[in-house]
VOZA-113472 format. One record per residue (C-alpha): residue number from 0; residue in three letters; x, y, z. Coordinates in Angstrom, 3 decimals, padded with zeros to 6 digits. Last residue first. Example, Ala and Ser with C-alpha at 12.3 -4.5 7.8 and 13.67 -1.06 7.14 Angstrom:
// residues 2
- 1,Ser,013.670,-001.060,007.140
- 0,Ala,012.300,-004.500,007.800
END
This chain:
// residues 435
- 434,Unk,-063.018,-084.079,-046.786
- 433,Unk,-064.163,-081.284,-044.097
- 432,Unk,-061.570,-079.071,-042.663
- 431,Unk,-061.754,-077.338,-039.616
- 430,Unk,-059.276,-074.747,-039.231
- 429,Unk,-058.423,-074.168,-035.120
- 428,Unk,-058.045,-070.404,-034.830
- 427,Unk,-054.599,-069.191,-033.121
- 426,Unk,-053.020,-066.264,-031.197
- 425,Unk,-053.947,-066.950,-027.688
- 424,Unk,-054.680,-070.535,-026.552
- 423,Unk,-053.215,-074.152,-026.607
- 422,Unk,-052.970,-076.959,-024.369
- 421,Unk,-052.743,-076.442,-020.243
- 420,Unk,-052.479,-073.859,-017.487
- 419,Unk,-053.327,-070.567,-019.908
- 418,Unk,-053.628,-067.961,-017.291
- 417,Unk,-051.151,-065.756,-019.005
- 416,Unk,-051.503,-066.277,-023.024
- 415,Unk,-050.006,-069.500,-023.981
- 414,Unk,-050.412,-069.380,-028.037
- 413,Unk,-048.087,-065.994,-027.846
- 412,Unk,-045.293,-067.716,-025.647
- 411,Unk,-045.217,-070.505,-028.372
- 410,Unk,-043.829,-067.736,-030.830
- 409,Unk,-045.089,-069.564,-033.381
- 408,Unk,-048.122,-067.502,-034.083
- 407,Unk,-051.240,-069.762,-034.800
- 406,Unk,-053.414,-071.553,-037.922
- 405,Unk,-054.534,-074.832,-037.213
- 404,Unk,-055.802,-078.284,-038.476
- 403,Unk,-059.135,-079.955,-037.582
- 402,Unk,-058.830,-083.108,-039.903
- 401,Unk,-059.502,-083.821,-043.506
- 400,Unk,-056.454,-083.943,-045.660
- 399,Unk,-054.817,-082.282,-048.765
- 398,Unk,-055.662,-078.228,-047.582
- 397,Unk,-054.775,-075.678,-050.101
- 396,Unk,-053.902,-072.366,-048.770
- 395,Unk,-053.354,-069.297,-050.468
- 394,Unk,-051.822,-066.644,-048.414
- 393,Unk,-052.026,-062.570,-048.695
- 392,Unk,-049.627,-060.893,-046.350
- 391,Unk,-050.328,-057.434,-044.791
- 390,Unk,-047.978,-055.485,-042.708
- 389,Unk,-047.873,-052.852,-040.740
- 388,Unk,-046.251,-054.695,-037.525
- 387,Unk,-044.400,-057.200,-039.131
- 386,Unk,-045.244,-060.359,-039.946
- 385,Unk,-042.603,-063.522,-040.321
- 384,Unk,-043.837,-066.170,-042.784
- 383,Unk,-044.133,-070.031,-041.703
- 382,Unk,-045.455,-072.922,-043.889
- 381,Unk,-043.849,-071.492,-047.292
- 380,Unk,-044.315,-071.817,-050.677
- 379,Unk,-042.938,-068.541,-052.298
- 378,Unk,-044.532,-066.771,-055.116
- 377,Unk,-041.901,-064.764,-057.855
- 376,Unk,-042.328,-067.171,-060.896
- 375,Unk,-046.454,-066.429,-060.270
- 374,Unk,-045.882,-062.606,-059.833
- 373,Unk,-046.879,-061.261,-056.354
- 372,Unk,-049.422,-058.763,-056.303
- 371,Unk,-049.482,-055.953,-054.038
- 370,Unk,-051.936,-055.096,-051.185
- 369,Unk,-049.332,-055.300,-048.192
- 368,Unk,-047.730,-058.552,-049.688
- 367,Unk,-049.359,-060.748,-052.448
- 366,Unk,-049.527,-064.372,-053.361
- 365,Unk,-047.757,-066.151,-050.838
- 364,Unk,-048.322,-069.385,-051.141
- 363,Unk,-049.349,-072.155,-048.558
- 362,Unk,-048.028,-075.250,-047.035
- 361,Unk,-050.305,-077.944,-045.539
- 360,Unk,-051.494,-079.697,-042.783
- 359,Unk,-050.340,-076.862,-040.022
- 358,Unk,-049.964,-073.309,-040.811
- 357,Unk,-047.748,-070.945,-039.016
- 356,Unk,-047.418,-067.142,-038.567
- 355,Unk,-044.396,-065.689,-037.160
- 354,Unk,-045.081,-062.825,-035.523
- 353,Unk,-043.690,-059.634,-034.994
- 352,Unk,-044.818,-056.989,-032.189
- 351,Unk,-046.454,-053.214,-031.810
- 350,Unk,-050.104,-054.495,-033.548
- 349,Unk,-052.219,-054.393,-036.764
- 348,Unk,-050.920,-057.023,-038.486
- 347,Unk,-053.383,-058.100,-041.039
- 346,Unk,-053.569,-062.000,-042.324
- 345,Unk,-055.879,-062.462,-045.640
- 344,Unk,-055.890,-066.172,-045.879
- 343,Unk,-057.289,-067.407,-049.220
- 342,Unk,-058.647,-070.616,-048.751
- 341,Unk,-058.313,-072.966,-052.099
- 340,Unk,-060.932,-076.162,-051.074
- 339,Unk,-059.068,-079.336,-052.265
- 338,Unk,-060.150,-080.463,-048.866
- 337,Unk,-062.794,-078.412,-047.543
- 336,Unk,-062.473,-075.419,-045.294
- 335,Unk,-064.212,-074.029,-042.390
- 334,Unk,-062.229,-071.483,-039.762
- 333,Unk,-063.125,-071.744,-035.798
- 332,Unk,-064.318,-068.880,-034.280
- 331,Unk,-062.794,-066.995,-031.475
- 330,Unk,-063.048,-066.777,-028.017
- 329,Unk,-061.057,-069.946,-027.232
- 328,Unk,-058.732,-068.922,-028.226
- 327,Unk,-058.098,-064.889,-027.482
- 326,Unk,-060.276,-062.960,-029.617
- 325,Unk,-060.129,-059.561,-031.274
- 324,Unk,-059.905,-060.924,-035.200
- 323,Unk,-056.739,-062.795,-033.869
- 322,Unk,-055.422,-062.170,-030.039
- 321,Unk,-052.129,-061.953,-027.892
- 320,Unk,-052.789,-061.854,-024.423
- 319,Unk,-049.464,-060.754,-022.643
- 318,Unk,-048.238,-057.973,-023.891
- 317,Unk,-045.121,-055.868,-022.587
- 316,Unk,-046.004,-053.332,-020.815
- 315,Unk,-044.484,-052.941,-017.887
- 314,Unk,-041.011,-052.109,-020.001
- 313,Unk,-041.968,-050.918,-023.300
- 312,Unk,-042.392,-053.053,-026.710
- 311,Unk,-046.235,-051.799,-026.459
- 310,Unk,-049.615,-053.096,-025.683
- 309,Unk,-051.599,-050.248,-024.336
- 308,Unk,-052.392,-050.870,-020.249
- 307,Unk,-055.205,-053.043,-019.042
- 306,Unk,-057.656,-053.524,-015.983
- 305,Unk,-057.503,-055.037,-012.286
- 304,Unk,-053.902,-054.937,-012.127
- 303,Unk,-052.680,-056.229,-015.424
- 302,Unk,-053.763,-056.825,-018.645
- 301,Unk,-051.609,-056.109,-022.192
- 300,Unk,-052.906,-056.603,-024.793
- 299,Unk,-051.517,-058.009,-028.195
- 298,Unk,-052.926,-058.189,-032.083
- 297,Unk,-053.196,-059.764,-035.421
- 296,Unk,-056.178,-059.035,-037.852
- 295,Unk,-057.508,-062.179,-039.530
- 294,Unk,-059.448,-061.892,-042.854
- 293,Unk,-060.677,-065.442,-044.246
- 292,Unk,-061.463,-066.618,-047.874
- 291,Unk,-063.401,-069.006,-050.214
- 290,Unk,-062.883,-070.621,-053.512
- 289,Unk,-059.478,-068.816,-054.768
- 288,Unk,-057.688,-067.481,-057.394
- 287,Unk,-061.024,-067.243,-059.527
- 286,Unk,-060.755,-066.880,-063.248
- 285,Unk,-062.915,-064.806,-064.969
- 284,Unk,-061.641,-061.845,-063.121
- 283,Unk,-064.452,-059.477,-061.106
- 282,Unk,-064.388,-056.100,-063.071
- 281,Unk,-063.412,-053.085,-060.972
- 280,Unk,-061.115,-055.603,-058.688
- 279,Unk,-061.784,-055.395,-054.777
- 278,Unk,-059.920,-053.381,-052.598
- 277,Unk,-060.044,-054.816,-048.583
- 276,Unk,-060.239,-052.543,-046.136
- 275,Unk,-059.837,-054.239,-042.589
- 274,Unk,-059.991,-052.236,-039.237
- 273,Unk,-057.826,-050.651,-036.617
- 272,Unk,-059.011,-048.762,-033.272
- 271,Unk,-058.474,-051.970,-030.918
- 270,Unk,-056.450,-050.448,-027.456
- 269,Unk,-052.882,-051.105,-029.250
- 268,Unk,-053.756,-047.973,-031.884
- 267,Unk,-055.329,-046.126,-029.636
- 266,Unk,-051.944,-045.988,-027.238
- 265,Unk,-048.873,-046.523,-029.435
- 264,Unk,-051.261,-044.598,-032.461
- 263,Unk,-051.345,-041.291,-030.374
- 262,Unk,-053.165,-039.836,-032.859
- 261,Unk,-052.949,-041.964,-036.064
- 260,Unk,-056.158,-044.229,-036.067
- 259,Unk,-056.148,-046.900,-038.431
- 258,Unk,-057.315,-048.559,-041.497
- 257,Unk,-056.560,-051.246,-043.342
- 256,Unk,-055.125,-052.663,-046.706
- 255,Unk,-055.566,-055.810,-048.167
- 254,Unk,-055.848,-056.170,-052.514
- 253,Unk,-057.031,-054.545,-055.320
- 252,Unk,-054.919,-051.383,-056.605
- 251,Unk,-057.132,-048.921,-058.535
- 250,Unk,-057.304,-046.554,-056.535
- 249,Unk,-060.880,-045.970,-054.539
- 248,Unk,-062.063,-042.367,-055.588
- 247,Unk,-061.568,-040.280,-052.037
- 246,Unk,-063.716,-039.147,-049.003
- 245,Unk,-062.984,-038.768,-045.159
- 244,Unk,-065.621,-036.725,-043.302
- 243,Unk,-065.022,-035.652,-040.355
- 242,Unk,-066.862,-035.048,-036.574
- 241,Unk,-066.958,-033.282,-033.360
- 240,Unk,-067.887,-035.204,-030.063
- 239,Unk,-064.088,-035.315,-028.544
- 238,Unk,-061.936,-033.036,-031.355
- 237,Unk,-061.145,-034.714,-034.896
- 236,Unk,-057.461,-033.802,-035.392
- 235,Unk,-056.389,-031.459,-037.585
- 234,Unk,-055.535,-032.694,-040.822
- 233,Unk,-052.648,-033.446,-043.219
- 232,Unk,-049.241,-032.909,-041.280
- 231,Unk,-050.615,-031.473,-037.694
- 230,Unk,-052.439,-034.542,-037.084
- 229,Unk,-052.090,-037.637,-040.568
- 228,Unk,-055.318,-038.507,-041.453
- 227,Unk,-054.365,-038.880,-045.147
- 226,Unk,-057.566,-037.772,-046.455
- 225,Unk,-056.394,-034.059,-047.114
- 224,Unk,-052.923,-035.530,-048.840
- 223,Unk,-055.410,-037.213,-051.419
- 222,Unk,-055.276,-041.529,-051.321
- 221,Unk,-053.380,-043.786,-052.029
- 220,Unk,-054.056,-046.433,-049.411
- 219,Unk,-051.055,-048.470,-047.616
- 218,Unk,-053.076,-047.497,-044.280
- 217,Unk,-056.008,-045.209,-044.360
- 216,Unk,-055.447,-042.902,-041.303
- 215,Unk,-058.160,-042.314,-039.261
- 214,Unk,-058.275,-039.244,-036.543
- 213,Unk,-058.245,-039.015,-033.183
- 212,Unk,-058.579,-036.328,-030.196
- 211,Unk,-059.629,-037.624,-027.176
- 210,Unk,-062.499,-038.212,-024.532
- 209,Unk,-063.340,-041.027,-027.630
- 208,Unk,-066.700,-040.193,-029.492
- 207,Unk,-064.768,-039.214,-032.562
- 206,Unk,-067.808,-039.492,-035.884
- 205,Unk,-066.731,-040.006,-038.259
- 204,Unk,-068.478,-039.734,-042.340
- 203,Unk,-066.693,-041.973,-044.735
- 202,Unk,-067.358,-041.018,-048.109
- 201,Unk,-066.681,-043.312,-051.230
- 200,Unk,-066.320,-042.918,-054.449
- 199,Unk,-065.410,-046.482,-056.916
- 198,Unk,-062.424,-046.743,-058.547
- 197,Unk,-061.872,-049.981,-057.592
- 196,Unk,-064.117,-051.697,-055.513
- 195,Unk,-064.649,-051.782,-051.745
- 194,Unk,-064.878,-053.662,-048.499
- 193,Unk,-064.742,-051.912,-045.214
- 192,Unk,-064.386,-054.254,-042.780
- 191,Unk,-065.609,-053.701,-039.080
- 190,Unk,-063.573,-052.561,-036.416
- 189,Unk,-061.199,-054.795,-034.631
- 188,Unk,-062.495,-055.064,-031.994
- 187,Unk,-066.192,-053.913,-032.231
- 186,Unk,-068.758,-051.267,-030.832
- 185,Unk,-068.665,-048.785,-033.923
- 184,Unk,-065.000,-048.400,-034.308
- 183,Unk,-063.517,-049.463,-030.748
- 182,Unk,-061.284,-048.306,-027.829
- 181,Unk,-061.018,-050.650,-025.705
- 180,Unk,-060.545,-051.812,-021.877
- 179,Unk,-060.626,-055.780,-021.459
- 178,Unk,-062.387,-058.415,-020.494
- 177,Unk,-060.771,-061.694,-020.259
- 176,Unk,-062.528,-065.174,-018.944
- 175,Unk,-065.376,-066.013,-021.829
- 174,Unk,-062.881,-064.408,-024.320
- 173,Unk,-060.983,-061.419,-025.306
- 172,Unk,-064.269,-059.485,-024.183
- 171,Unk,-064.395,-055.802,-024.911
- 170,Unk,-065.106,-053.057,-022.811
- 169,Unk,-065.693,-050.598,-024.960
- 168,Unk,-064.626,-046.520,-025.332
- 167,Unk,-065.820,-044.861,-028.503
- 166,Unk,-064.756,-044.393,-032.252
- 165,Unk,-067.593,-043.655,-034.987
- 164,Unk,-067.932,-044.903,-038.325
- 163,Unk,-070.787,-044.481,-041.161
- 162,Unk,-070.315,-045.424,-044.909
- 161,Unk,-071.592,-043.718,-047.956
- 160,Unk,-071.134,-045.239,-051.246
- 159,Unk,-071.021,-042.462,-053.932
- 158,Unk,-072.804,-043.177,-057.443
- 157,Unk,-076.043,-041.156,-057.352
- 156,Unk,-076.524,-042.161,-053.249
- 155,Unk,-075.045,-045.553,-052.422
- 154,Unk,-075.801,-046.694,-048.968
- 153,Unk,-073.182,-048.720,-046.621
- 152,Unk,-072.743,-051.831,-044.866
- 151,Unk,-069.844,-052.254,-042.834
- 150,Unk,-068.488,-055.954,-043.095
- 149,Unk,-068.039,-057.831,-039.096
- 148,Unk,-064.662,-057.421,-038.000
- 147,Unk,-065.028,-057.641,-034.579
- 146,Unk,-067.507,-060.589,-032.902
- 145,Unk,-070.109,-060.413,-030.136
- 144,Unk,-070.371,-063.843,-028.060
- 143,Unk,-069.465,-061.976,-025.044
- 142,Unk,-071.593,-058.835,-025.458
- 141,Unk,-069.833,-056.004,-025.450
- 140,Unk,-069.991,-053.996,-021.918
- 139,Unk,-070.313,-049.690,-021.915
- 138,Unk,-067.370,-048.642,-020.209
- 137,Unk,-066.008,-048.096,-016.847
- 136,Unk,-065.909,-051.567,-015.420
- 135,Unk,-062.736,-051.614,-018.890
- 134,Unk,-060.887,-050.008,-016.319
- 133,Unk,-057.706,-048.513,-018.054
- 132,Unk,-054.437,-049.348,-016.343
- 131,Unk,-052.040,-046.683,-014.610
- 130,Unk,-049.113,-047.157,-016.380
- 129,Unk,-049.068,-043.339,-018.679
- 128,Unk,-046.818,-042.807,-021.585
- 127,Unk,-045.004,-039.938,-021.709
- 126,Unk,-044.611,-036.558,-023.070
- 125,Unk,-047.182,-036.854,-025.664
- 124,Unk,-048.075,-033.170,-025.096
- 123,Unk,-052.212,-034.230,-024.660
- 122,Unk,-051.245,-037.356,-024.127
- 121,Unk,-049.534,-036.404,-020.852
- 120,Unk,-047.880,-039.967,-020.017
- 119,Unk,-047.276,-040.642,-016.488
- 118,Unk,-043.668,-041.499,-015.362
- 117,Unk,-042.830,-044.723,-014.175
- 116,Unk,-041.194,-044.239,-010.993
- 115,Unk,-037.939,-044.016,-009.279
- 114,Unk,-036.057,-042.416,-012.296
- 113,Unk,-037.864,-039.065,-011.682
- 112,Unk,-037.620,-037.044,-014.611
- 111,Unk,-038.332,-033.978,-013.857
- 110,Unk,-033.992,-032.254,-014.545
- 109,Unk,-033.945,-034.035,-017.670
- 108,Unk,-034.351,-031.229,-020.063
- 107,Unk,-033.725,-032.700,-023.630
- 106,Unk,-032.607,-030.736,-026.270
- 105,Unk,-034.937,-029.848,-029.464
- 104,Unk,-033.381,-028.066,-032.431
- 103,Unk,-034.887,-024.223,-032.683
- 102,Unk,-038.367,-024.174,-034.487
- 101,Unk,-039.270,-024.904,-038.299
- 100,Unk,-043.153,-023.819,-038.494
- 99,Unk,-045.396,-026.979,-038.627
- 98,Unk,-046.194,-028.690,-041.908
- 97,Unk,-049.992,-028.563,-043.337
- 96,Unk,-049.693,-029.818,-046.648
- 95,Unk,-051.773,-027.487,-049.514
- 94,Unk,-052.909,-029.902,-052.153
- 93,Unk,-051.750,-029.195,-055.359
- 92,Unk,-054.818,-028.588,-057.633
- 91,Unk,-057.023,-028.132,-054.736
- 90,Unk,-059.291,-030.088,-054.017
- 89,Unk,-063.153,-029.330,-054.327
- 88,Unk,-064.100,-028.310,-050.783
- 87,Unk,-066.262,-030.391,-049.017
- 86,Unk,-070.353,-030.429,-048.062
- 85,Unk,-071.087,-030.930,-044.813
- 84,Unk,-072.254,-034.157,-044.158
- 83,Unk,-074.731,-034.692,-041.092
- 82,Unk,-075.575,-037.046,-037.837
- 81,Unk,-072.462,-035.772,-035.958
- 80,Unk,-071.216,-032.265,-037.410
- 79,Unk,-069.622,-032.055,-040.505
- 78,Unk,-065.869,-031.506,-041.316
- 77,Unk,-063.010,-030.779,-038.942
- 76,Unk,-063.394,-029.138,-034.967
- 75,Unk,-060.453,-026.808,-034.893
- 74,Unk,-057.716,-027.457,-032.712
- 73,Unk,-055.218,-024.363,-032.044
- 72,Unk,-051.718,-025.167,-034.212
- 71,Unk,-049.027,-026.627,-032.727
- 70,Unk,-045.733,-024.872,-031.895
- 69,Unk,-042.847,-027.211,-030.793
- 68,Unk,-041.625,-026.816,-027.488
- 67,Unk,-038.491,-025.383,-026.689
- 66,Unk,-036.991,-028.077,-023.830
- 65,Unk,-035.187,-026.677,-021.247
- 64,Unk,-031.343,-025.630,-021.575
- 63,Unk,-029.747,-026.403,-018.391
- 62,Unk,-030.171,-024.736,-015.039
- 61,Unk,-030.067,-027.924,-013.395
- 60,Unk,-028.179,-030.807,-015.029
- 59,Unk,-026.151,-032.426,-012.232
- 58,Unk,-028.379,-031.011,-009.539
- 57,Unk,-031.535,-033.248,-010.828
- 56,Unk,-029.527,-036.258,-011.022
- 55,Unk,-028.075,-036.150,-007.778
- 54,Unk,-031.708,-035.966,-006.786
- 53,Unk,-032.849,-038.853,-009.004
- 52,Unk,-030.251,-040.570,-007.232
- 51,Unk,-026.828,-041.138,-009.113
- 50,Unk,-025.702,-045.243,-010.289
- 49,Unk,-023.111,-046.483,-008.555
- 48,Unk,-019.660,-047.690,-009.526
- 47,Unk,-017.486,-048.743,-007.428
- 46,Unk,-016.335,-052.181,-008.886
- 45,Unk,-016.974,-051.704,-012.392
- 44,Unk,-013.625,-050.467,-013.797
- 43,Unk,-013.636,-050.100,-016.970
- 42,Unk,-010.599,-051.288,-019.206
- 41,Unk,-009.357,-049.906,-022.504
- 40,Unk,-008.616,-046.391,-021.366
- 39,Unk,-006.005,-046.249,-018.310
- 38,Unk,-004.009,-049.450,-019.837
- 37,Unk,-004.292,-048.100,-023.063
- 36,Unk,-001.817,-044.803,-021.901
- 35,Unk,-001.950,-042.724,-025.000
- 34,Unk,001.353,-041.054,-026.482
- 33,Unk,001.334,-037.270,-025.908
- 32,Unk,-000.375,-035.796,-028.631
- 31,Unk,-002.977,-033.466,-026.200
- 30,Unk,-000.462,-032.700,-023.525
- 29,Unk,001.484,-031.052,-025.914
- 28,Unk,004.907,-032.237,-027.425
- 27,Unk,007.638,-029.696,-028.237
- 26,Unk,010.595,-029.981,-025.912
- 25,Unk,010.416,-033.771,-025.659
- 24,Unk,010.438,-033.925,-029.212
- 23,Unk,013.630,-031.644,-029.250
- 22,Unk,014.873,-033.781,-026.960
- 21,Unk,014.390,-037.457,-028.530
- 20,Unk,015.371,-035.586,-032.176
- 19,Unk,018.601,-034.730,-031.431
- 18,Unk,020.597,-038.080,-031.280
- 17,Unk,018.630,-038.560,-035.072
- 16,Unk,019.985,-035.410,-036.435
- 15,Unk,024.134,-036.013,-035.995
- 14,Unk,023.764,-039.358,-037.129
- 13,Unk,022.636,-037.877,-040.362
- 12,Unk,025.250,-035.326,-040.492
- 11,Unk,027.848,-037.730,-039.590
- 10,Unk,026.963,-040.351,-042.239
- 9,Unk,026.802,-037.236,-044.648
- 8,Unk,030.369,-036.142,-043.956
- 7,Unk,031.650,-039.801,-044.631
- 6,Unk,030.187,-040.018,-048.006
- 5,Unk,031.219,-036.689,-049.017
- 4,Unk,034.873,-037.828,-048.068
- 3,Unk,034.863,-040.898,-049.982
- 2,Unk,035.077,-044.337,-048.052
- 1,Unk,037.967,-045.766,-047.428
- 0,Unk,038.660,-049.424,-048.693
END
């Protein structure tokens, strides 16, 4: 049968446009939508490569942009002087937050940077962090047997409890073989507990006698954007030898918080300036959760050539002493418990690195996380819980048997510590437990 005329003409129109397209493609395509060679772009060729000399490095970017610094304002020395309280401002109704002026986005002027070397840190500009280890020869010596975390006592004047705390250099023993540099809240590592009720007014007069600006943060704590502790945000920071006072109503939240310093936190932070504050209910509760209770505050150092460098997750300084309530076992003190006994762990981590904390003999409960309650239906039992940096997890513990059980990390590198030949050491406390 013969196809219809139309029919026909359309075939050959159609043919007609497809033997034309190759060349008029050809005609028309850039460089840019020309088909992609894989084979040039999905391999990488390894075998000459070599990585540019800090001097081949410096010509490749010179005369780019340089950093534009950020505008800070001048340091002022904050609140009273040491050994007095001057009197502070009623707050405002909104407070007033300090927030630096918006400046031109930040690029990166490599052309210093020496890749041979560790560069120093400038803490004053926070450029850096500087790998020459502290001396701990150069401080004022802690006694051996002298413990961190010890209660701060405090005096109550018409209703307002009034506690004392300075920061200062320390050389601090991890135990009877490790001494190490520190910076510490009235002579101790950690620094001592500041235990409270709620909605009780406190004042905490500091005094900075670091070579350093610092300030205290109150970690997890609600508290007035003026008491924050935050440099350059919420305060200015507390100048070598000046002094601030920090004071607030205690919320109303019982349960484990702490306390910190917030100026160059990866340095004073890892060197010991942390402590425990622990919120107590108004009203005690007629029931008692728990018979008898332990705070331990996690953290790492770092020693190396003849002194010690801030614990961070940085190459060269990487930890390795890793320490509960300031000691490395066997510098700490054993825990006492009775069976039956409920021991309410309160377990702080105030350091750069994660760890898994382990109990042996029994499992626990978790019955609150960074200072909040966990509901009954809601409470895992566990024998292992993985701690943050940050964070605070509250643990009942029941032990069923008599024996001396333990409480450690189980990262098994962190219960070695570096000169440990044999057994156990580092992040752990033996629990003894009577029947």
């Amino acid at each position: 049968m013969t196809a219809p005329r139309s029919l026909k003409s359309a075939l050959l129109l159609s043919a007609a446009i497809i033997l034309t397209l190759p060349a008029y493609a050809s005609s028309t395509t850039s460089p840019s939508s020309m088909p992609m060679d894989h084979s040039m772009h999905m391999q990488h060729d390894m075998s000459g490569m070599t990585m540019p000399s800090s001097d081949a490095a410096d010509e490749t970017v010179e005369g780019a942009e340089t950093d534009t610094p950020i505008n800070t304002p001048a340091t002022t020395t904050a609140g009273a002087s040491a050994g007095q309280v001057e009197e502070l401002p009623a707050p405002a109704t909104t407070p007033t937050q300090l927030v630096p002026q918006a400046e031109p986005a930040m690029t990166h002027d490599m052309t210093a940077m020496d890749h041979g070397a560790a560069p120093a840190m400038d803490h004053g500009s926070h450029n850096g962090h500087d790998m020459a280890p502290l001396n701990p020869a150069t401080m004022p010596q802690a006694a051996t047997d002298r413990m961190g975390g010890t209660q701060l006592e405090s005096t109550d004047i018409d209703g307002l409890r009034i506690f004392n705390l300075t920061a200062g250099e320390l050389a601090w023993p991890l135990n009877d073989k490790v001494t190490v540099a520190a910076y510490a809240y009235n002579g101790q590592v950690p620094g001592p507990m500041i235990r409270v009720k709620a909605g009780e007014k406190i004042r905490i007069n500091f005094t900075n006698n670091l070579k350093e600006p610092t300030t205290i943060h109150w970690h997890g704590v609600d508290v007035p954007i003026e008491m924050d502790g935050v440099p350059g945000v919420s305060q200015e920071p507390v100048k070598p030898g000046a002094s601030f006072t920090y004071e607030f109503t205690v919320p109303n939240t019982p349960g484990s918080f702490f306390y910190h310093t917030h100026v160059m936190a990866d340095k004073q932070q890892a060197l010991g300036l942390s402590g425990a504050f622990i919120i107590d209910p108004a009203v005690p509760p007629r029931t008692k959760q728990w018979d008898s209770e332990y705070t331990l505050m996690l953290g790492e150092w770092t020693v190396k050539d003849g002194g010690n460098v801030p614990s961070m997750p940085m190459e060269g300084m990487f930890p390795n002493y890793f320490t509960i309530n300031g000691k490395s076992w066997p510098g700490g003190q054993a825990l006492q418990a009775k069976v039956g006994e409920r021991v309410l762990l309160r377990v702080v981590n105030a350091g750069s690195f994660a760890h898994p904390i382990h109990l042996h003999g029994a499992p626990f409960k978790i019955i609150a996380t960074d200072g909040h309650p966990v509901p009954t239906a809601a409470q895992l039992t566990k024998d292992t819980v993985l701690i943050g940096p940050g964070e605070r997890y509250d643990l009942l513990w029941t032990p069923n048997r008599p024996g001396s059980w333990m409480v450690h990390c189980h990262i098994n590198h962190h219960t070695m510590d570096n000169d440990q030949a044999d057994g156990m050491g580092g992040m752990m406390l033996p629990i003894e437990v009577a029947p």
